[in-house]
KEKE-3310 file (N, C-alpha, C; in steps of 0.2 Angstrom, whole numbers, plus 5000, padded with zeros to 4 digits):
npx = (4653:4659:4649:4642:4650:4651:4640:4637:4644:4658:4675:4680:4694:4697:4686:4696:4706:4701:4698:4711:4715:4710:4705:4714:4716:4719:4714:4708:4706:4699:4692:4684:4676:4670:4662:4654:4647:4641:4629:4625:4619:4609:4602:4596:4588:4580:4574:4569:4559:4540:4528:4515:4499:4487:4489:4483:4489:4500:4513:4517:4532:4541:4561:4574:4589:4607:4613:4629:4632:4643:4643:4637:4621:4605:4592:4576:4572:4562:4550:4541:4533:4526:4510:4508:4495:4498:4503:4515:4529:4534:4545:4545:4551:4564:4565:4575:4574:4571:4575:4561:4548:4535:4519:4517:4528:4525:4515:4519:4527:4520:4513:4521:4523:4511:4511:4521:4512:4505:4488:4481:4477:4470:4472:4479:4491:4499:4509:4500:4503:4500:4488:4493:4482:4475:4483:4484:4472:4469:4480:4473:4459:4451:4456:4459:4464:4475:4479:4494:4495:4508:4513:4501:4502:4512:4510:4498:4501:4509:4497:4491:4498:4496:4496:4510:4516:4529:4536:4534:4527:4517:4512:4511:4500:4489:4489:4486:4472:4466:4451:4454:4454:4454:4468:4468:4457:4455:4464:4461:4448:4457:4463:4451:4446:4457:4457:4444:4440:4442:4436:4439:4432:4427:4432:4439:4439:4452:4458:4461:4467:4480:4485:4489:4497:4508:4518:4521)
npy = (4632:4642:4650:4654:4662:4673:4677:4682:4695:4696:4700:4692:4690:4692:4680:4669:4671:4666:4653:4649:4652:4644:4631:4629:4628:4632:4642:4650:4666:4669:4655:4657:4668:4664:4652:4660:4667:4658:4653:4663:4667:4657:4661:4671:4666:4659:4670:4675:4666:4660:4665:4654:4658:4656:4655:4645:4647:4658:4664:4676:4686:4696:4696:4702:4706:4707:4718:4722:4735:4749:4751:4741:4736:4734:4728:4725:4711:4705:4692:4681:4666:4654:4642:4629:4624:4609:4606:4609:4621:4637:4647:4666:4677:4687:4702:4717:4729:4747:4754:4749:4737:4737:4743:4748:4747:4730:4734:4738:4727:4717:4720:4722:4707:4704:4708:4702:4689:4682:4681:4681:4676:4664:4663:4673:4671:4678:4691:4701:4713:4733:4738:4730:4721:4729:4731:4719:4719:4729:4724:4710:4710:4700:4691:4681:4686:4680:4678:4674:4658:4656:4670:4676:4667:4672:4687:4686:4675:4682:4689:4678:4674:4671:4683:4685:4673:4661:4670:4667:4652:4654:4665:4663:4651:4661:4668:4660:4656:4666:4679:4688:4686:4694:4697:4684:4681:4692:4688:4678:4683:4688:4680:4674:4681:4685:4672:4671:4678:4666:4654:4634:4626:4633:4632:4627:4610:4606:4615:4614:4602:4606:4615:4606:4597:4605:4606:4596)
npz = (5101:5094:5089:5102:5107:5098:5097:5111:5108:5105:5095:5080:5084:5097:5101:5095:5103:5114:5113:5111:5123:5132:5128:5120:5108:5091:5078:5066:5061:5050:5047:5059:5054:5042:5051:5058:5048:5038:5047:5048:5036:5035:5045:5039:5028:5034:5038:5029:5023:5020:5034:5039:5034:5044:5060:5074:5090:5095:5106:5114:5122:5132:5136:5147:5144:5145:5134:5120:5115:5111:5126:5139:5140:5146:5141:5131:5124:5112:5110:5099:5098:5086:5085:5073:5062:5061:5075:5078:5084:5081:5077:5075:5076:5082:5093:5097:5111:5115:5132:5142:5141:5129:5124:5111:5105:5103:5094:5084:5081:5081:5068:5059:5058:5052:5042:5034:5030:5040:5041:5051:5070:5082:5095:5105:5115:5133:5145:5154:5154:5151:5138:5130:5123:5115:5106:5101:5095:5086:5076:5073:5073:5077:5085:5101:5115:5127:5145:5150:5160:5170:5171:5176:5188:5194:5195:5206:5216:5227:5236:5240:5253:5268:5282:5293:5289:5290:5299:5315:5323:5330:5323:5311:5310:5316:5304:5294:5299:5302:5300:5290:5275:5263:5253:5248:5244:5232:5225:5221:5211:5205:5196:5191:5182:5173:5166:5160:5148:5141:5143:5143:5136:5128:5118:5103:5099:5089:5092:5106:5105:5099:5106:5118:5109:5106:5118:5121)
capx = (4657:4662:4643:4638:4655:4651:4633:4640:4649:4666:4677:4683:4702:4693:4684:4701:4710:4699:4700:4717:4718:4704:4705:4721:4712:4720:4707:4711:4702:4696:4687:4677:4671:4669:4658:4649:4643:4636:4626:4620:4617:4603:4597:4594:4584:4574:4570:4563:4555:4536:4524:4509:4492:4482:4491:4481:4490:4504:4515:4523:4534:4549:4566:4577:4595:4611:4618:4634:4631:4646:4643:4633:4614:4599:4587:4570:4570:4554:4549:4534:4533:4519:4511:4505:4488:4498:4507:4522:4531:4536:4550:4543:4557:4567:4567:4578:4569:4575:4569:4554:4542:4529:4513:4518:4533:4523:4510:4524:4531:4514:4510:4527:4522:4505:4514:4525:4508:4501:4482:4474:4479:4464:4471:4486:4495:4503:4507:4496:4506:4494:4486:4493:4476:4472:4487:4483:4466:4472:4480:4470:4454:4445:4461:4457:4469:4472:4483:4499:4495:4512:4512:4496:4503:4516:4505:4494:4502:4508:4492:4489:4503:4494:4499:4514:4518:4536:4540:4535:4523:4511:4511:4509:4494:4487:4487:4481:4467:4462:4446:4456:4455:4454:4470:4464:4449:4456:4469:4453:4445:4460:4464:4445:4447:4463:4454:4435:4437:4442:4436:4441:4422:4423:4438:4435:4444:4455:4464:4465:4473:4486:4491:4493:4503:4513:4517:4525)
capy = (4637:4649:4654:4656:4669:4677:4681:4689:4701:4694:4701:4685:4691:4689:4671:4667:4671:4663:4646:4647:4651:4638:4624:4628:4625:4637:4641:4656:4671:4667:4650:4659:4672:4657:4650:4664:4668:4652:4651:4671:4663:4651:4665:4675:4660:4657:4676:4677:4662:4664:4661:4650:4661:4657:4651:4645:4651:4663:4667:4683:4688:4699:4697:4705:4702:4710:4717:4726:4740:4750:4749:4735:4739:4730:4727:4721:4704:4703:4686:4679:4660:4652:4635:4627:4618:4601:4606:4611:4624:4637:4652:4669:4680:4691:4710:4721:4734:4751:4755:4747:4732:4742:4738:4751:4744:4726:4734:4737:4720:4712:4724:4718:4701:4703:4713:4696:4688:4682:4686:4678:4672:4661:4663:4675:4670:4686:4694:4708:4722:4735:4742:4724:4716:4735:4732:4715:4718:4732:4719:4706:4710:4692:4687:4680:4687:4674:4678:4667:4656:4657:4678:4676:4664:4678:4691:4683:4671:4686:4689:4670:4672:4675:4688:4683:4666:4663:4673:4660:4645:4657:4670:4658:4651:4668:4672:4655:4656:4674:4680:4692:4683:4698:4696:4677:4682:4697:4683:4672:4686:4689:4672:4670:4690:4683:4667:4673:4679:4659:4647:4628:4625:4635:4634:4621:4604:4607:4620:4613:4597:4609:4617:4601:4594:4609:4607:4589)
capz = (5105:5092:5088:5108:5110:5093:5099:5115:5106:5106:5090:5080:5085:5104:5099:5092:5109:5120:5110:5112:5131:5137:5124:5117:5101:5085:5075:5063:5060:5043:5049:5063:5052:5038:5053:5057:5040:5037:5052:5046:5029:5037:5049:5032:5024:5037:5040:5021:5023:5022:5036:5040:5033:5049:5066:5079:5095:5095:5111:5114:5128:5131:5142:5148:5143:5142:5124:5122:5111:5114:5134:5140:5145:5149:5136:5130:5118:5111:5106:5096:5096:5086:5084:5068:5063:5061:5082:5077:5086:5073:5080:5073:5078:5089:5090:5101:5109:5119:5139:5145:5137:5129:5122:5107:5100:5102:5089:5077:5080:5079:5061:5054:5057:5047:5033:5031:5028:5043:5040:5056:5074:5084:5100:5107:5126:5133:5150:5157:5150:5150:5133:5125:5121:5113:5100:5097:5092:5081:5067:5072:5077:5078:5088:5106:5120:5134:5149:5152:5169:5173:5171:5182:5194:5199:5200:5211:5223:5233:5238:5242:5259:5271:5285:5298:5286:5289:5305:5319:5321:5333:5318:5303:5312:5316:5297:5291:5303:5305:5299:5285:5269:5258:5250:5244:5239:5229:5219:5215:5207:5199:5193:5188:5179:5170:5161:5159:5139:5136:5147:5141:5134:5122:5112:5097:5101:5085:5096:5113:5103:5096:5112:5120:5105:5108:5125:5123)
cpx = (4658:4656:4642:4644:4653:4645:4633:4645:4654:4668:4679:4689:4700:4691:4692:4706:4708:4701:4704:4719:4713:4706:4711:4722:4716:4717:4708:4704:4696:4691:4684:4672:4668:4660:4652:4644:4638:4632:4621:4617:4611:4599:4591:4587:4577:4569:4564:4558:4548:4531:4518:4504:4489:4488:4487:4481:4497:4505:4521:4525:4539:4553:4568:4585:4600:4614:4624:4633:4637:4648:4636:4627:4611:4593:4581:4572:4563:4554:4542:4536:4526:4518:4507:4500:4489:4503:4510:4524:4534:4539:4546:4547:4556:4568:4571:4575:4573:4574:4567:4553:4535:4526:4513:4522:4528:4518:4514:4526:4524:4511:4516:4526:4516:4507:4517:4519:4503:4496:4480:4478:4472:4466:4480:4489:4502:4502:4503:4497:4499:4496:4491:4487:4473:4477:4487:4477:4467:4474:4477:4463:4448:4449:4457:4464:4469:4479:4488:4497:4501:4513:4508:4496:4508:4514:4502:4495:4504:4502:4487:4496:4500:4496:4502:4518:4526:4539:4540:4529:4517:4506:4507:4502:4491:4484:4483:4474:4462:4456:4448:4457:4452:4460:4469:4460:4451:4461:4464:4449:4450:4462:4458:4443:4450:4461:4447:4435:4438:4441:4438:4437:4422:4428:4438:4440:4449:4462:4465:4469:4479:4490:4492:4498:4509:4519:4521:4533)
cpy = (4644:4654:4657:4664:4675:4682:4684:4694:4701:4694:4694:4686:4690:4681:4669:4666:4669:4656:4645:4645:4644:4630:4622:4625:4632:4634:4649:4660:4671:4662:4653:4663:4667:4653:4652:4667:4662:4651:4658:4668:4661:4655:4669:4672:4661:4664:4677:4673:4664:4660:4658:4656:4663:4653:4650:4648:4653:4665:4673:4683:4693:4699:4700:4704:4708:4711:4725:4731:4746:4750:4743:4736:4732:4732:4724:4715:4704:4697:4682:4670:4657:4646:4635:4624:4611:4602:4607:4617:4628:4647:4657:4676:4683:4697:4712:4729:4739:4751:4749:4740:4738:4742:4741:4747:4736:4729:4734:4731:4714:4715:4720:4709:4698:4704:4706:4690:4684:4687:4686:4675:4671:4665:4665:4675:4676:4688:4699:4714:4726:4739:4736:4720:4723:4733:4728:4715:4723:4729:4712:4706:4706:4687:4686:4683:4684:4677:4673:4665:4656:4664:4679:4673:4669:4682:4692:4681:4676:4686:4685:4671:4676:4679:4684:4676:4668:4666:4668:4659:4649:4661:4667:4658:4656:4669:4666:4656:4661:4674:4685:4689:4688:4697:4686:4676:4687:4691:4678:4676:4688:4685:4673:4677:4688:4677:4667:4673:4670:4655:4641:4625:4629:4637:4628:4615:4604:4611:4616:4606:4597:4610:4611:4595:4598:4609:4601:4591)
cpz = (5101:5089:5094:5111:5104:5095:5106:5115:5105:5098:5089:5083:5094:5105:5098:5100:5116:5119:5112:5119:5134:5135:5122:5110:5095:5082:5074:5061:5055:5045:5054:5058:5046:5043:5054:5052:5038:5042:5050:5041:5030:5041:5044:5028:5028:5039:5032:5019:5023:5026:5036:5037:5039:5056:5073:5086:5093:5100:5109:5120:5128:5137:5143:5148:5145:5135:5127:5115:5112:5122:5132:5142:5142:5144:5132:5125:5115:5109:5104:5095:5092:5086:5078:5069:5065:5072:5081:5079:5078:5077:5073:5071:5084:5088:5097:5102:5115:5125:5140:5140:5135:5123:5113:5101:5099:5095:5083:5076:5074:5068:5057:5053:5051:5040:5030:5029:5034:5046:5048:5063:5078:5091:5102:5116:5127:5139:5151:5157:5147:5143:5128:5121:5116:5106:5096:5092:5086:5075:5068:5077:5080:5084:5098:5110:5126:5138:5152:5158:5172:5173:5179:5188:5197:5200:5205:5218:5228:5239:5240:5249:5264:5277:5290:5294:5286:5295:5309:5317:5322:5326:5313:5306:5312:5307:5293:5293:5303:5299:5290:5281:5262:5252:5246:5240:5234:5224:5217:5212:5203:5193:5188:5181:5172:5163:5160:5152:5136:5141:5140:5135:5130:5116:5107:5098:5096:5089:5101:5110:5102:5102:5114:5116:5108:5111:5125:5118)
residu = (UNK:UNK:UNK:UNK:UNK:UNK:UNK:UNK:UNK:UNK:UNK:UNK:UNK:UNK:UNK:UNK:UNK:UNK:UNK:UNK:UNK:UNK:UNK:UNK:UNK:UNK:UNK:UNK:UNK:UNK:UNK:UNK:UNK:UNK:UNK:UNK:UNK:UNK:UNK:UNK:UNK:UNK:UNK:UNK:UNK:UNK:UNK:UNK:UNK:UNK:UNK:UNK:UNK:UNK:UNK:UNK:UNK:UNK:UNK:UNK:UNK:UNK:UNK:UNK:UNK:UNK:UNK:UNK:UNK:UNK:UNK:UNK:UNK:UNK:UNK:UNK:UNK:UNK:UNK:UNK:UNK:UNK:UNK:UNK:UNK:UNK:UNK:UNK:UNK:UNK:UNK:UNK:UNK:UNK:UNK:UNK:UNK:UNK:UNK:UNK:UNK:UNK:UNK:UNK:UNK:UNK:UNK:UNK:UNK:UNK:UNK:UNK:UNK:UNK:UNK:UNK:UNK:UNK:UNK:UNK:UNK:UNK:UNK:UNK:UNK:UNK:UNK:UNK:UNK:UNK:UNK:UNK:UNK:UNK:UNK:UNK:UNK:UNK:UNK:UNK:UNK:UNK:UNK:UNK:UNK:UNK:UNK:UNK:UNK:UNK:UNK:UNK:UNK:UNK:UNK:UNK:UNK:UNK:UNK:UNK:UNK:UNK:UNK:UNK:UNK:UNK:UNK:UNK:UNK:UNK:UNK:UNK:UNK:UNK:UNK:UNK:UNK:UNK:UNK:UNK:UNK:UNK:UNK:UNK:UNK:UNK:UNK:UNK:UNK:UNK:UNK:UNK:UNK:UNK:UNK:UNK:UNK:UNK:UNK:UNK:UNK:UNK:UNK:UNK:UNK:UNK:UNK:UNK:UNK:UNK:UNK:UNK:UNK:UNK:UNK:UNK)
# end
């Protein structure tokens, strides 16, 4: 409790006054920060830590969260996840980024990550942020760029409803039925667009083991 309030910006002398009103828990100021220190301590560790050489696949994404920086705003997360040879998930980091999601600052993220010694990624999973496959191939230019199928399944399924769906029975029918099958056909070329650089067939069984080790 006293890590998840510390990480929404809550001073300890706030941690400490909430404890008291909720739980009615005393818990003095010294021990939170005692707490939180030690938790920084291990975050410290594991940031010095060195990674993997070569990682097979490596996902990146970014959210969008709130952070309180004097007022409260709306801000990117980056986030790199990798997986290892033996299938082990393996946290990469978290960066805070200004604006937008933007394919620039990933190049810096991705360069910082080379710098700390990863030489090599087989295969990178990434939404369709434009001018992102341009940055990956920049520090790793052997890398494979695959598009997320969940990234791709939002893109898309709009343009899988077909017209009228939802108003009434006559309508729905109508649009099931109708001869106008552009936007379907236009989501199956996107779909087929989306996964073309890596069909299944040609990624080495060592890899697709790993992803679906991952997975579980």
């Amino acid at each position: 409790m006293v890590i998840s309030l510390a990480v929404k910006g809550l001073t300890t002398g706030e941690v400490q006054a909430h404890l008291a009103e909720v739980y009615g828990a005393e818990v003095s100021r010294q021990t939170i920060s005692t707490i939180t220190d030690k938790v920084l301590a291990g975050v410290a560790e594991r940031q010095s830590s060195p990674p993997d050489p070569v990682y097979p696949v490596v996902f990146i994404d970014a959210i969008h969260v709130k952070i309180r920086d004097g007022a409260v705003a709306n801000r990117p997360i980056y986030v790199a996840l990798a997986v290892t040879t033996e299938g082990r998930r393996e946290f990469l980091g978290l960066w805070a980024g200004d604006g937008g999601e933007g394919a620039k600052h990933w190049l810096h993220i991705l360069t910082e990550i080379k710098d700390r010694g990863v030489n090599d990624v087989l295969l990178l999973v990434c939404d369709g942020l434009k001018g992102l496959p341009e940055a990956v191939e920049t520090v790793w230019p052997r890398t494979v760029v695959q598009t997320c199928v969940v990234a791709s399944a939002a893109e898309l399924l709009p343009l899988c409803r077909p017209p009228g769906l939802g108003q009434d029975r006559q309508a729905s029918e109508a649009g099931l039925h109708g001869a106008d099958r552009g936007g379907r056909s236009g989501a199956v070329r996107g779909w087929s667009a989306s996964w073309s650089p890596t069909p299944a067939n040609t990624l080495p069984p060592r890899c697709c083991w790993i992803c679906a080790s991952s997975a579980t």
